[in-house]
C-alpha positions in Angstrom: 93.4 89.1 101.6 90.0 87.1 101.3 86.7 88.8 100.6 85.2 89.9 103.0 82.3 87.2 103.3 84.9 85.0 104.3 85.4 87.1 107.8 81.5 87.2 107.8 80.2 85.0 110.4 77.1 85.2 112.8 75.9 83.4 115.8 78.1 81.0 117.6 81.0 81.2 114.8 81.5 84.9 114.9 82.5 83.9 118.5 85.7 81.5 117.7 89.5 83.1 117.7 91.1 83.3 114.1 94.2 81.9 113.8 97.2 83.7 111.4 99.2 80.9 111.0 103.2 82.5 110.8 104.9 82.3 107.3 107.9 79.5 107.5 110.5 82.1 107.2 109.6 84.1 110.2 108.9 80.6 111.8 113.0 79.5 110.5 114.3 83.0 111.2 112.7 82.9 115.4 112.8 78.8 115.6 116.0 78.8 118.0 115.2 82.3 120.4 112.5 80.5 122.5 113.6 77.7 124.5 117.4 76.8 125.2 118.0 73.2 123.5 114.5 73.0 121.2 113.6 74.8 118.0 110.0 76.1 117.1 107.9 74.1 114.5 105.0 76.0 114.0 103.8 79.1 115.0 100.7 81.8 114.8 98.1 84.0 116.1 95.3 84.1 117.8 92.6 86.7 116.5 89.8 87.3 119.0 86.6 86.8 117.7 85.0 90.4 118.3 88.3 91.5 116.0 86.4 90.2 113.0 83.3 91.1 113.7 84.4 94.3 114.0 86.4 94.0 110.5 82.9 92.9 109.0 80.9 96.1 110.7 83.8 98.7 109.9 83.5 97.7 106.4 80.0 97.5 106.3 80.0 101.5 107.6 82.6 102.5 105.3 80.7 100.9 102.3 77.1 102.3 103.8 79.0 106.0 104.4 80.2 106.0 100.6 76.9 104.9 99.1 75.1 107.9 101.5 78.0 110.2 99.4 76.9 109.0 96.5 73.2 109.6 97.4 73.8 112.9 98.0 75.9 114.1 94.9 72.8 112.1 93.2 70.6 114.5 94.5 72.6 117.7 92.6 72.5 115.5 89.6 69.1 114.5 89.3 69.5 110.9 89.7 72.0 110.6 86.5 75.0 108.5 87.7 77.0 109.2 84.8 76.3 112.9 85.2 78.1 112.6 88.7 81.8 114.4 87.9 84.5 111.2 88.0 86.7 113.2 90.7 83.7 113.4 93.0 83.6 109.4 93.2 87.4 109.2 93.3 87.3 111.4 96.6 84.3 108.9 98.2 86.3 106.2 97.3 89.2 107.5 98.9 87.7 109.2 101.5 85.3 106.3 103.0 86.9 103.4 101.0 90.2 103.8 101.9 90.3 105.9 105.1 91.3 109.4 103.6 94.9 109.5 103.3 95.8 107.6 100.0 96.5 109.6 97.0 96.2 106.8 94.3 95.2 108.3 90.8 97.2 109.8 88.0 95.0 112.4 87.9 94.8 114.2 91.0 95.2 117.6 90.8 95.0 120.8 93.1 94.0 118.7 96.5 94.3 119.1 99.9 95.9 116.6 102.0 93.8 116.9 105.7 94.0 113.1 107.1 97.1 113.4 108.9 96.5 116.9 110.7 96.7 116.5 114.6 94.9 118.5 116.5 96.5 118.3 120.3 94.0 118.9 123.7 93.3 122.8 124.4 95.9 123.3 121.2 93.0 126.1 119.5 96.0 127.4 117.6 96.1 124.1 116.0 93.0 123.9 115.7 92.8 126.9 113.7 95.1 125.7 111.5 93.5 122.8 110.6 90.1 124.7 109.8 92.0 127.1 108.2 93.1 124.0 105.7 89.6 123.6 105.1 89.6 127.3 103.8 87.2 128.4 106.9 87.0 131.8 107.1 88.9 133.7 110.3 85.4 135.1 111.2 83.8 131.2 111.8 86.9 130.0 113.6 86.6 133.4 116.0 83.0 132.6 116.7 84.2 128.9 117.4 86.6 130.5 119.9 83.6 132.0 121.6 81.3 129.1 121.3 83.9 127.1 123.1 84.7 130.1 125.9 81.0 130.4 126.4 80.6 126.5 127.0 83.1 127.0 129.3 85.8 124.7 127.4 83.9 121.7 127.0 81.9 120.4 124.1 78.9 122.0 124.7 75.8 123.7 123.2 77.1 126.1 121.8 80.3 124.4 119.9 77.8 121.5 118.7 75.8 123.8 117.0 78.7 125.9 115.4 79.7 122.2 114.0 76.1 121.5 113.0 76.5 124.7 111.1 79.8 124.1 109.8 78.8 122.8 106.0 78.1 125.5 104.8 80.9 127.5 106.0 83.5 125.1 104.5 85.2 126.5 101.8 87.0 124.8 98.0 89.4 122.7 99.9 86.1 121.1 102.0 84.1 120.6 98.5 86.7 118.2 97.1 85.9 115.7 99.9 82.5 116.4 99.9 80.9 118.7 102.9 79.7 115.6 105.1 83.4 114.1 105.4 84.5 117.2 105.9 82.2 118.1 109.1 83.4 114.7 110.4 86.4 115.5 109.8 85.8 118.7 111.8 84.5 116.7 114.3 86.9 114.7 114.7 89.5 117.3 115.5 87.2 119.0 117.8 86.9 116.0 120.1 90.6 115.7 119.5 91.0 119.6 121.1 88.7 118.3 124.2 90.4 115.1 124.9 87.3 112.9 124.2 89.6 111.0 121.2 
């Protein structure tokens, strides 16, 4: 609920626990279920340290990953921030702002939902599916299929540089999230399919 420069500590303070003190109706409703013959006063948690550092850092990447979007639609804009279309910032925002599942504007129209796809180990049919979502032709997704066979069904040469070429391959459903998030989200499912996630 704070900003996040409250969570922001370095040195020896980013090494103390949090504590998330219980509200006094959970505390009332659980006071009597702990110990026969006493009731429960107070009550909380104990956050680990590292847990907020990593809050700090995940929202420092997310932040840094939406301004690198930004850059980059810059770039087909010729530096006019006002020229960049207002759906293209409503997917960054989405995408690396709020994790890429939330659908929260009025005016959201024709777009693919991708965020929730799993992608099971050795599953290639789901696999396919998924990239199919991202209007990849059949022709990439067969040379995938041998990429993979020919690295011997690990994530190897081969498949890394069929990702690296992926981009380009993606089709209308990629471009609404940008073609970056979209090879992560590629990526993402691949390491799914081989187990490493």
């Amino acid at each position: 609920m704070q900003p996040i420069a409250a969570y922001d500590q370095s040195g020896a303070e980013s090494q103390r626990n949090a504590i998330i003190a219980w509200p006094p109706d959970l505390i009332a409703k659980y006071q009597g279920n702990f110990i026969q013959g006493y009731a429960l006063s107070q009550a909380w948690q104990d956050l680990p340290g590292s847990v907020v550092v990593g809050l700090c850092e995940e929202v420092r990447n997310r932040v840094l990953r939406f301004a690198l979007e930004i850059r980059e639609e810059l770039g087909r804009v010729e530096d006019k921030p006002s020229a960049i279309p207002a759906e293209r910032i409503e997917a960054a925002v989405t995408n690396y702002i709020f994790g890429g599942t939330n659908v929260i504007t009025s005016s959201a129209k024709d777009f693919t939902q991708i965020g929730t796809v799993v992608v099971a180990r050795g599953d290639f049919n789901a696999l396919s599916t998924a990239l199919r979502g991202l209007e990849i032709p059949q022709s990439e997704i067969d040379l995938l299929r041998g990429a993979i066979e020919a690295d011997q069904k690990t994530f190897g040469a081969r498949t890394k540089e069929w990702l690296m070429s992926v981009g380009s391959k993606i089709g209308n459903a990629g471009l609404k999230i940008g073609s970056s998030a979209a090879t992560q989200i590629v990526n993402a499912w691949l390491l799914h399919y081989f187990g490493l996630k």
